[in-house]
C-alpha positions in Angstrom: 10.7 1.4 -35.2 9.7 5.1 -36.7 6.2 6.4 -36.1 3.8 6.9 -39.4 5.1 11.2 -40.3 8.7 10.1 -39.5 8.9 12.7 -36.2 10.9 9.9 -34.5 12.9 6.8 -34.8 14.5 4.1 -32.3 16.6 1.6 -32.8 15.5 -1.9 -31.4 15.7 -5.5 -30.5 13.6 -8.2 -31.5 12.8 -10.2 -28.4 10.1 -12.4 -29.2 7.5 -12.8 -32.7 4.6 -14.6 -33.3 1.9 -14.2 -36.0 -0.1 -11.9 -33.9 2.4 -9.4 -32.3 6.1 -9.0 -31.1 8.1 -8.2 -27.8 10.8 -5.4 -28.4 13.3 -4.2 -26.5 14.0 -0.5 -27.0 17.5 1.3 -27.5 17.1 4.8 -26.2 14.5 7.1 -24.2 10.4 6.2 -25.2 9.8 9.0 -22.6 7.1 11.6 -24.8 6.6 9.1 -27.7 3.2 8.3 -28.5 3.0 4.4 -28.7 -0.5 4.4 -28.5 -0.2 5.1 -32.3 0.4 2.9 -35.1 4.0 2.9 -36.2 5.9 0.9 -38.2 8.2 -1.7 -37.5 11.2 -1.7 -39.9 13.5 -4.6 -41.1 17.5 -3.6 -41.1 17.6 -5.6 -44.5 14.9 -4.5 -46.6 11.2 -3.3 -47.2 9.7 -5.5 -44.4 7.3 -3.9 -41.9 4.2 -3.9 -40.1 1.7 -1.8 -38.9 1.6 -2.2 -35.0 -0.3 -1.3 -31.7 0.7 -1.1 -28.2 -0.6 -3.5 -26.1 1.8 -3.2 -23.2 5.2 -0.9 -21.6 7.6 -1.9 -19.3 10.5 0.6 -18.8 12.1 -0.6 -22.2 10.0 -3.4 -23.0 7.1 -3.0 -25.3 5.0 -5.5 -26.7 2.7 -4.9 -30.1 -0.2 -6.2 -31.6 0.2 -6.3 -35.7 -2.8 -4.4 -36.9 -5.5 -6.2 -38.9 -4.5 -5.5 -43.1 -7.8 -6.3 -43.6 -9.8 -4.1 -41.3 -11.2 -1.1 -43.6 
């Protein structure tokens, strides 16, 4: 996961997908990371991403939303 500028990264675990949103598991500290913010979500073997929102944290838990691609 990396947030839109690229001011910070985290490595992490895929714990659940559906269509609408995912669960992750975080590796590391989220302590004074905005997750409120979009970031994107960043496959280890290629271009894949999505644009996400927190929904919910629990200590290294979060679960995201996948923002609407065709909201304007």
């Amino acid at each position: 996961m990396m947030d839109f500028d690229g001011t910070w990264r985290r490595e992490c675990a895929m714990m659940d997908v559906s269509g609408s949103g995912v669960l992750l598991t975080v590796n590391g500290s989220v302590a004074g990371l905005d997750l409120k913010e979009f970031f994107l979500l960043l496959s280890s073997t290629g271009f894949v991403y999505r644009r996400c929102e927190l929904v919910r944290l629990n200590g290294e838990q979060t679960g995201h939303a996948f923002a609407n691609r065709s909201a304007k």
